[in-house]
OpenMM code with the backbone's topology and positions (N, CA, C; nanometers):
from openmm import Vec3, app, unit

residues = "UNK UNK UNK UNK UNK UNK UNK UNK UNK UNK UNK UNK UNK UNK UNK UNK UNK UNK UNK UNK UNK UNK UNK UNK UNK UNK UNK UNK UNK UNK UNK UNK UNK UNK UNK UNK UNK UNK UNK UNK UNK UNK UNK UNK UNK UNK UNK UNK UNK UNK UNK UNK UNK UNK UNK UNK UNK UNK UNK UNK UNK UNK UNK UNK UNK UNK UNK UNK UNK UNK UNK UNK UNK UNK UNK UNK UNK UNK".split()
positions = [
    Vec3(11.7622, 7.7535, 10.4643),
    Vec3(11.8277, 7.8824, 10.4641),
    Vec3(11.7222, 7.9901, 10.4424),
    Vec3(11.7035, 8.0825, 10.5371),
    Vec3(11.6418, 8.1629, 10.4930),
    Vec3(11.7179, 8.3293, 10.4629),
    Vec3(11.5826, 8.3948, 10.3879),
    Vec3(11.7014, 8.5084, 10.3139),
    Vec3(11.5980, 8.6256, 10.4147),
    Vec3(11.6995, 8.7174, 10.3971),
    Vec3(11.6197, 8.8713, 10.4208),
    Vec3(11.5176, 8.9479, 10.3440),
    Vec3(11.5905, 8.9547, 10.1450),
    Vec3(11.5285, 9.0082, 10.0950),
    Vec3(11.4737, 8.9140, 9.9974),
    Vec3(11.3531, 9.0145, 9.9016),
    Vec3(11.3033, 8.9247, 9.8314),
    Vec3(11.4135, 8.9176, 9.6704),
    Vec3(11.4913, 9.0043, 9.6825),
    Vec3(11.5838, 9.0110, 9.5853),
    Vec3(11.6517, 8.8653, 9.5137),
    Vec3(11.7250, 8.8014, 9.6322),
    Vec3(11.7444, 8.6922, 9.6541),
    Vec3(11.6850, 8.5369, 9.6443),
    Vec3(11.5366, 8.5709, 9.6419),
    Vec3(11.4548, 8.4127, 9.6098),
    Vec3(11.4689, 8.3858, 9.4688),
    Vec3(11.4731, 8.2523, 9.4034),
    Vec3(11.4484, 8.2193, 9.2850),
    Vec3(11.3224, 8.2396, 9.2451),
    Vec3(11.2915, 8.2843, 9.1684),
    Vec3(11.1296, 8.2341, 9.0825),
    Vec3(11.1512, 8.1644, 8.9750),
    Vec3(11.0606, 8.1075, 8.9335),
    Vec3(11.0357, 8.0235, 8.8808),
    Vec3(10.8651, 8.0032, 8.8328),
    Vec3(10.8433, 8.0039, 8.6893),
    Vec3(10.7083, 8.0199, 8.6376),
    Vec3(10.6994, 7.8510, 8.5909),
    Vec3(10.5742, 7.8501, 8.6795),
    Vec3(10.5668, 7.7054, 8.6015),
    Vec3(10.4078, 7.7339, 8.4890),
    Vec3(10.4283, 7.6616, 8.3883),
    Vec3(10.3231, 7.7022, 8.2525),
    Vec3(10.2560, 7.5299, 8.2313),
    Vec3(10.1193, 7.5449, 8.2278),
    Vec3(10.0417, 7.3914, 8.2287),
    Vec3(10.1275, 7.2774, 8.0948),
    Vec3(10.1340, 7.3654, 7.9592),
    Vec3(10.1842, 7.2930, 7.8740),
    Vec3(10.3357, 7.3802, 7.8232),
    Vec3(10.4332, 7.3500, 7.9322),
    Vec3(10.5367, 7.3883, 7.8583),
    Vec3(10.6162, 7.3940, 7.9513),
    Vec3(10.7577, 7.4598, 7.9567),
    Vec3(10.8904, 7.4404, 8.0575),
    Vec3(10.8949, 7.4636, 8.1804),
    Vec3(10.9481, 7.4783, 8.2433),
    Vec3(10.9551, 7.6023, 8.4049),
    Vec3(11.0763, 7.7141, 8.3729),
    Vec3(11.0500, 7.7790, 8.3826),
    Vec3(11.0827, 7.9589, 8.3743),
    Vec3(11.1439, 7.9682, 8.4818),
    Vec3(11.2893, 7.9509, 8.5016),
    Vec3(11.3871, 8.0187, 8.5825),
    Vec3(11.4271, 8.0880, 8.5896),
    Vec3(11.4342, 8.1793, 8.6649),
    Vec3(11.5384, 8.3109, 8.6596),
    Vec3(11.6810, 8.3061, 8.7151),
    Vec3(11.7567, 8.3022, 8.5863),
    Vec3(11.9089, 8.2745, 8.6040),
    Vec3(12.0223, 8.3430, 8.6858),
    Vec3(12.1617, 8.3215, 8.7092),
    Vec3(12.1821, 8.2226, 8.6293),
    Vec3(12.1270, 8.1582, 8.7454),
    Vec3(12.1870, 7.9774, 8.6893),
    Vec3(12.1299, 7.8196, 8.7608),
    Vec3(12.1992, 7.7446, 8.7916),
    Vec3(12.2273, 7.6241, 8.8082),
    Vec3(12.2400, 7.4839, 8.8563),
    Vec3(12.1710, 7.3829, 8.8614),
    Vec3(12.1950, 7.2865, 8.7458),
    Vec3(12.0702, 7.2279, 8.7720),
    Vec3(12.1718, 7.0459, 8.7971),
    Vec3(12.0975, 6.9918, 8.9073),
    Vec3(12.1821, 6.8541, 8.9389),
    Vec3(12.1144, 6.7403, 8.8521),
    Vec3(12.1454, 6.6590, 8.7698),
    Vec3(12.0614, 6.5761, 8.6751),
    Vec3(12.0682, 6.4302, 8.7961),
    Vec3(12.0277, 6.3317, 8.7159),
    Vec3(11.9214, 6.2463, 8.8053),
    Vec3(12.0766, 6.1874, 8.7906),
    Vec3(12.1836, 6.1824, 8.7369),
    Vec3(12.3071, 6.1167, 8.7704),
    Vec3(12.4232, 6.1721, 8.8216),
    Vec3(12.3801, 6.2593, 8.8652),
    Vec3(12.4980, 6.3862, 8.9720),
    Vec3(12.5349, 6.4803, 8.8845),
    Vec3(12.5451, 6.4603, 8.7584),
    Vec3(12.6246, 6.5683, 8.6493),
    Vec3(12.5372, 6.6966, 8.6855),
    Vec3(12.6126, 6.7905, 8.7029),
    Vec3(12.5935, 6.9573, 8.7005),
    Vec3(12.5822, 7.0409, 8.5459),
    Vec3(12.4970, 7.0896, 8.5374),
    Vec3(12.5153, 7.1868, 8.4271),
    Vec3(12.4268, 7.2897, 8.4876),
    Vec3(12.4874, 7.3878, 8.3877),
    Vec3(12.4974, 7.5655, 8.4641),
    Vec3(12.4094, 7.6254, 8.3721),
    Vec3(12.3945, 7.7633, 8.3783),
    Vec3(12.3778, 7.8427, 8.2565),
    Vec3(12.3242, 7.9545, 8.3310),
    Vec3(12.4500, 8.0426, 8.2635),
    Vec3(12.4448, 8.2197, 8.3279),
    Vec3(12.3449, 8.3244, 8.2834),
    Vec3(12.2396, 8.2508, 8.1587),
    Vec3(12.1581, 8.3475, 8.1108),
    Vec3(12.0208, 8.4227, 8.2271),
    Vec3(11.9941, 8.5764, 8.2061),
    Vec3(11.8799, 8.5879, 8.2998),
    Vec3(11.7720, 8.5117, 8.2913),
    Vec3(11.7412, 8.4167, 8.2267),
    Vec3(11.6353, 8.3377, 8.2458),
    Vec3(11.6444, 8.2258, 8.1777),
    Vec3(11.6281, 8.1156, 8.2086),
    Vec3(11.5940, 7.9219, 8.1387),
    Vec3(11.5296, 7.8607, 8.1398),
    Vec3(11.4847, 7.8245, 8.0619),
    Vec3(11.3294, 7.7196, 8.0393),
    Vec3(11.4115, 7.5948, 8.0673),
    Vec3(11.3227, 7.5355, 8.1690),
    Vec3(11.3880, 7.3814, 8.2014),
    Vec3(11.2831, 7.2760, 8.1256),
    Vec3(11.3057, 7.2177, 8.0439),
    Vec3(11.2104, 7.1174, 8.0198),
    Vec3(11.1410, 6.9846, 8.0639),
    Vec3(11.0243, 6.9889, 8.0851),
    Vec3(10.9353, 6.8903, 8.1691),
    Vec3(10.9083, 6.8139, 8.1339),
    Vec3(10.8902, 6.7929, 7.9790),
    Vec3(10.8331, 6.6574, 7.9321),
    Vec3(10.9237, 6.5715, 7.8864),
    Vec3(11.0609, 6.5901, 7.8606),
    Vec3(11.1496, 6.5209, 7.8267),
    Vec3(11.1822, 6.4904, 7.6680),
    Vec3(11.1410, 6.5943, 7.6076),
    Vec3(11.1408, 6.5326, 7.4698),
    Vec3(11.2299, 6.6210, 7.4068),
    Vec3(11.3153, 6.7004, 7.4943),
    Vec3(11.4106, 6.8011, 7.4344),
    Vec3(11.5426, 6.6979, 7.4011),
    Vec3(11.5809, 6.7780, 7.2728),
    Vec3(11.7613, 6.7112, 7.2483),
    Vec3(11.8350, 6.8030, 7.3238),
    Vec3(11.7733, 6.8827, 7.4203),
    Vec3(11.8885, 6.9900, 7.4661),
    Vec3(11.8320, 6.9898, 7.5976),
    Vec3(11.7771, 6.8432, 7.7062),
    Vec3(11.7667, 6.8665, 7.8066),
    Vec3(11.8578, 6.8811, 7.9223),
    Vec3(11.8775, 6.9369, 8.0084),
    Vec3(11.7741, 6.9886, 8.0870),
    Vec3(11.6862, 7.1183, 8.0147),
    Vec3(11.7497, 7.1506, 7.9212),
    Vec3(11.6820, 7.2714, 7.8655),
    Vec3(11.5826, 7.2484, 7.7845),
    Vec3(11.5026, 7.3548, 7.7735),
    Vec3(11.3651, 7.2978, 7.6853),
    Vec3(11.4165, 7.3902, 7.5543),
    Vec3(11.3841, 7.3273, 7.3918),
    Vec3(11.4033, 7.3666, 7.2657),
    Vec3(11.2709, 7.3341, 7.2315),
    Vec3(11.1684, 7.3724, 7.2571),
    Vec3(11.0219, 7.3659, 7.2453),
    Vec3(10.9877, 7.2389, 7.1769),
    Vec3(11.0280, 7.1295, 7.1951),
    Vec3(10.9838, 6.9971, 7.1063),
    Vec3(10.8397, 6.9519, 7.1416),
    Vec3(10.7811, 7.0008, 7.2675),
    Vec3(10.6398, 7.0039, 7.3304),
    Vec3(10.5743, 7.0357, 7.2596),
    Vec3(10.5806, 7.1379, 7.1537),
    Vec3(10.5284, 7.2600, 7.1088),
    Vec3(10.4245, 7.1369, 6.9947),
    Vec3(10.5322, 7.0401, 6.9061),
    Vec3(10.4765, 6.9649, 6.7747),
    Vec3(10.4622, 6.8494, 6.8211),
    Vec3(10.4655, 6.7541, 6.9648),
    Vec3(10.4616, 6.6351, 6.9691),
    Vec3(10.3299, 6.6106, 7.0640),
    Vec3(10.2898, 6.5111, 7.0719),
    Vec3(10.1829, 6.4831, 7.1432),
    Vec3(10.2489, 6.4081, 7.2169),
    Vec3(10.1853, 6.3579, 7.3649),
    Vec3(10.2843, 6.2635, 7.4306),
    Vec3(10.1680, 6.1215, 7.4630),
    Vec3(10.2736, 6.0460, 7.4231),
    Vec3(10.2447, 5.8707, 7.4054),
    Vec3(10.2836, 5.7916, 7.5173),
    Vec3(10.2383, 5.7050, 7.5647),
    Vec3(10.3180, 5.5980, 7.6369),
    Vec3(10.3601, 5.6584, 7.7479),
    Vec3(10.4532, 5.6603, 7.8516),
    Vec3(10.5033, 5.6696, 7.9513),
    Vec3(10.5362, 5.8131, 7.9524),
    Vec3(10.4762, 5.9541, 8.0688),
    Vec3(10.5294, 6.0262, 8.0127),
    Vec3(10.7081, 6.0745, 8.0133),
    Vec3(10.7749, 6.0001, 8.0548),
    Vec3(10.8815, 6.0121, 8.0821),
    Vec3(11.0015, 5.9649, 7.9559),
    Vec3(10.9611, 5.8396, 7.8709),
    Vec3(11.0037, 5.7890, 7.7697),
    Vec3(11.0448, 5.8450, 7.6620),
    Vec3(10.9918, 5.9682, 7.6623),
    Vec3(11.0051, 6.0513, 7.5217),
    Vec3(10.9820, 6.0037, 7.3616),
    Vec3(10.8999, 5.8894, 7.4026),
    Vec3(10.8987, 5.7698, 7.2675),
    Vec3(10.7487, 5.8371, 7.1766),
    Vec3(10.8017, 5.8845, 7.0478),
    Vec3(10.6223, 5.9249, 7.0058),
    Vec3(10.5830, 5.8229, 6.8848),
    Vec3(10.4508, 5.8021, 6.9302),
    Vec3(10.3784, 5.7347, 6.8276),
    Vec3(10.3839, 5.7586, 6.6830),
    Vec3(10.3932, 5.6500, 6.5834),
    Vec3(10.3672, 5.6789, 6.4392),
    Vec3(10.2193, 5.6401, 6.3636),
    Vec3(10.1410, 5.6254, 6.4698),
    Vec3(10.0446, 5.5651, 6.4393),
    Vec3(9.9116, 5.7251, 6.4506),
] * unit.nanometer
topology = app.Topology()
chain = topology.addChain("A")
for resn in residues:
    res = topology.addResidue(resn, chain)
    for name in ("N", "CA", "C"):
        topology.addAtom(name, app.Element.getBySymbol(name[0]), res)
C-alpha cells in the first residue's frame, strides 16, 4: 500500500540497547495471533523479552544483563 503523504507513515525509532519507539496508536499481532492495541501517541515495544508487560517494554533491560538464549528471558545468578 502506498500512501501520498508523509503524515501517514509509521515511524518507529529503533535504539541499540533498548525498545522500538512507535508512534501510536498500534497493533501489535503476537507470535500466537492474539492482538493487543494501545491508543497512546507513542510505545516502546520491547526487544529483549524480559518485560512482565510484553509486548511492551517496562525497562527491565535497563538492570539485567542478558544470559543464555537471547530470547529465553532466563538471567543468571551466578
Amino acid at each position: 500500500m502506498l500512501y501520498d503523504s508523509d503524515e501517514r507513515r509509521c515511524r518507529i525509532a529503533a535504539q541499540r540497547a533498548g525498545p522500538l519507539l512507535v508512534e501510536g496508536p498500534v497493533e501489535v499481532t503476537l507470535e500466537d495471533g492474539t492482538i493487543v492495541a494501545s491508543d497512546r501517541f507513542r510505545v516502546a515495544l520491547c526487544t529483549c523479552r524480559r518485560s512482565r508487560t510484553y509486548p511492551w517494554c517496562d525497562t527491565s533491560h535497563r538492570t539485567s544483563e542478558r544470559s543464555g538464549h537471547p530470547h529465553d528471558g532466563i538471567q543468571s545468578d551466578s
